[in-house]
C-alpha positions as MATLAB code, in Angstrom:
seq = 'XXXXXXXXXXXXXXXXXXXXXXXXXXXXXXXXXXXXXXXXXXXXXXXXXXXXXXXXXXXXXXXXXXXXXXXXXXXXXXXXXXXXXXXXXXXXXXXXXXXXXXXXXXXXXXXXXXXXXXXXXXXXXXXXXXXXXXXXXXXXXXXXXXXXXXXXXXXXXXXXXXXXXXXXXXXXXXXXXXXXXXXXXX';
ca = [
       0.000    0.000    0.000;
       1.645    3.320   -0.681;
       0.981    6.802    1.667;
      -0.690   10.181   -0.494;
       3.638   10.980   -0.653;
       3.815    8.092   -2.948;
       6.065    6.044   -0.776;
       5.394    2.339    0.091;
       3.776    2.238    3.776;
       6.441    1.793    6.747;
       9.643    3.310    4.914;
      10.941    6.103    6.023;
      11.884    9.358    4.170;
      15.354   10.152    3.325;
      17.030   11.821    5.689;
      18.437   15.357    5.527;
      20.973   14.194    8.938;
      23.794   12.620    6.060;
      23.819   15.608    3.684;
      23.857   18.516    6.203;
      26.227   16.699    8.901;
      28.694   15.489    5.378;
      28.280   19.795    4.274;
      29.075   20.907    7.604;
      31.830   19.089    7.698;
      33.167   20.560    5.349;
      31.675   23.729    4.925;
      33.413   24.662    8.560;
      36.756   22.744    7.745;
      36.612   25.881    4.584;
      35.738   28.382    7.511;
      38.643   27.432    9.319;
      41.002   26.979    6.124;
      40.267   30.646    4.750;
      40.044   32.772    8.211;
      42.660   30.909   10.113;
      45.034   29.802    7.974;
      44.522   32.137    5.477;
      43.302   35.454    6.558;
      44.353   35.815   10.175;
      47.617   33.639    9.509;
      47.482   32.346   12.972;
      48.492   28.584   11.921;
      48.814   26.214    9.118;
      48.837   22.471    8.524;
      52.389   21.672   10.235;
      53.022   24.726   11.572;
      53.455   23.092   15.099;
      55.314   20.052   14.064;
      58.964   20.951   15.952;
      55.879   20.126   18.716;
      54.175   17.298   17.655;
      53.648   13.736   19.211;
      54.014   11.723   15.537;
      57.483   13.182   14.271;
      56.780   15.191   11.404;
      59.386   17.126   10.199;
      59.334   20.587   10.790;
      58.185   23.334    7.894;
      59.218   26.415    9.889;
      56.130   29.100    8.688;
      58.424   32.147    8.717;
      60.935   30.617    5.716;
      60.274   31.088    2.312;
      60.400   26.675    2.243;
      58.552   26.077    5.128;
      55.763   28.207    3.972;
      55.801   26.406    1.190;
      55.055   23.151    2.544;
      52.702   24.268    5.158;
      50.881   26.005    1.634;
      50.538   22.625   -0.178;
      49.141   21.070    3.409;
      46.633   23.697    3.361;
      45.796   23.207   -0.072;
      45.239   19.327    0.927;
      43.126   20.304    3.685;
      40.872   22.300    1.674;
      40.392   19.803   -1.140;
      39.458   17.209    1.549;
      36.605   20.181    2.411;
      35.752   20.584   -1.243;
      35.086   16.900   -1.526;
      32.879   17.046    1.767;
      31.093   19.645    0.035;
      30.559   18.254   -3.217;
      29.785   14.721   -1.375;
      27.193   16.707    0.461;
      25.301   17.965   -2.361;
      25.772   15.016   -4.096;
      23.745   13.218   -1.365;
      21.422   15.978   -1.020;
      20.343   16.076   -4.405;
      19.768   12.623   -4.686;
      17.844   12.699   -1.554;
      15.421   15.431   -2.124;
      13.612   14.813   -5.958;
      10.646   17.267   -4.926;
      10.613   21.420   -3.660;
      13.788   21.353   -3.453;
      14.131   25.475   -2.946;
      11.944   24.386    0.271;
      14.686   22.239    1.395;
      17.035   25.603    1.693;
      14.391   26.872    4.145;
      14.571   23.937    6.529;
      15.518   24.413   10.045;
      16.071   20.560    9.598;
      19.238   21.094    7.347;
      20.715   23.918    8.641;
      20.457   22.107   12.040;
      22.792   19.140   10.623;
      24.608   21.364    8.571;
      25.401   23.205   12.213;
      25.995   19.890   13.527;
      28.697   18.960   11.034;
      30.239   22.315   11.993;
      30.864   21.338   15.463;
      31.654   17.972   14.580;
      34.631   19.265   12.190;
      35.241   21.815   14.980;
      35.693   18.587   17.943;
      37.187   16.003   15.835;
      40.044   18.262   14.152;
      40.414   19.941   17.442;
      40.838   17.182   19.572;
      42.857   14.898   16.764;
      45.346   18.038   14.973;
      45.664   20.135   18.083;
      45.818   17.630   20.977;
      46.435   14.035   20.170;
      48.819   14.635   16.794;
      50.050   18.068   17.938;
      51.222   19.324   13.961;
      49.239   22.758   15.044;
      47.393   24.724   17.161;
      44.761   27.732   16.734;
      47.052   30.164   17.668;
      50.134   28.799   18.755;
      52.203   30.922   21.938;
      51.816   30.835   25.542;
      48.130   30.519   26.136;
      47.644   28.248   23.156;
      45.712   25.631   25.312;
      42.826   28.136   25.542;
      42.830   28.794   22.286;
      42.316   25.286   21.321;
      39.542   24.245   24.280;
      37.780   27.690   22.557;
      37.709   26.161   19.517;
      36.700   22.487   21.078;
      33.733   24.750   23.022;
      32.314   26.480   19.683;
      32.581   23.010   18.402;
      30.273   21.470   21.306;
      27.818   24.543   21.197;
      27.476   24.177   17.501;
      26.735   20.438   17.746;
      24.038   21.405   20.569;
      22.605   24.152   19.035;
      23.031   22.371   15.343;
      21.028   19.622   17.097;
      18.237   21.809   19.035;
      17.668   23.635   15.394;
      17.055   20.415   13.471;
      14.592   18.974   15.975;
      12.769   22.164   16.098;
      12.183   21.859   12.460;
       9.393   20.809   10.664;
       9.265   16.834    9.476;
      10.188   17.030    6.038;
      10.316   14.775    3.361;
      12.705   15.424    0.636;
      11.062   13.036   -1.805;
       7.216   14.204   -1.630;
       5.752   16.115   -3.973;
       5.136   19.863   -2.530;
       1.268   19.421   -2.469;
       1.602   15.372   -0.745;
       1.717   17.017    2.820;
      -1.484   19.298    1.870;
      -3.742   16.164    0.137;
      -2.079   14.069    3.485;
      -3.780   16.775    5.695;
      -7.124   17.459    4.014;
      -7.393   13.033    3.902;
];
């Protein structure tokens, strides 16, 4: 038996929790990429490896060579983001077949996509800046609270990334726009 949204009874509707959590990802890993590495200049991809706890070899920032390297790590860093964002769309797309300018509007995906934020934010944090070491967000003396600021924004974007998507609306990315309004007047 299928439901007025076309779909067999007792599946569920794709989810928008893969695509937004996936863009997130790597939406904030760009975030971080352009205003920290690039813009402010505070760190780069190995710009704490004389420091590290897996023996990378050091690319000293300040030299014309180290620079360099640290350049074509950053340039690795953000094609890993492109990819998450590509991947995400990608996924998206494929998920949502009807209204899909509705989709934009969804407290639902800009929950996850707030979600994958925070989960870049925590699992980058905790693996680059405290278990590998090979940088920090602002290396110096009071580099620790830079990095458990950056783990914090992390958590309270996962929290409040959560809280937005369950305040959303249900939605289902593969109705048709006018399946919830035949569903209702049924």
């Amino acid at each position: 038996m299928t439901t007025p949204t076309g779909r067999a009874q007792g599946t569920a509707p794709a989810s928008l929790q893969l695509p937004g959590i996936v863009l997130g990802v790597g939406l904030g890993g760009f975030l971080d990429g352009i205003l920290l590495h690039q813009l402010l200049q505070w760190h780069h991809m190995l710009s704490s490896t004389n420091h590290d706890r897996i023996g990378v070899k050091y690319y000293d920032p300040h030299t014309v060579s180290g620079l360099e390297m640290n350049t074509v790590w950053d340039g690795v860093f953000h094609v890993v983001c492109w990819l998450a964002v590509l991947t995400g769309l990608a996924v998206l797309y494929s998920r949502v077949t009807h209204d899909r300018r509705r989709v934009w509007t969804s407290r639902v995906l800009w929950g996850w996509i707030l979600a994958g934020w925070g989960l870049f934010n925590v699992v980058e944090g905790l693996l680059d800046h405290q278990i590998l070491g090979i940088h920090h967000v602002h290396g110096g003396p009071h580099q620790i609270w830079w990095d458990m600021g950056f783990l914090a924004l992390g958590v309270l974007l996962l929290i409040g990334g959560y809280l937005l998507q369950g305040g959303g609306r249900p939605f289902d990315p593969g109705a048709p726009a006018d399946a919830g309004r035949r569903a209702r007047s049924a």
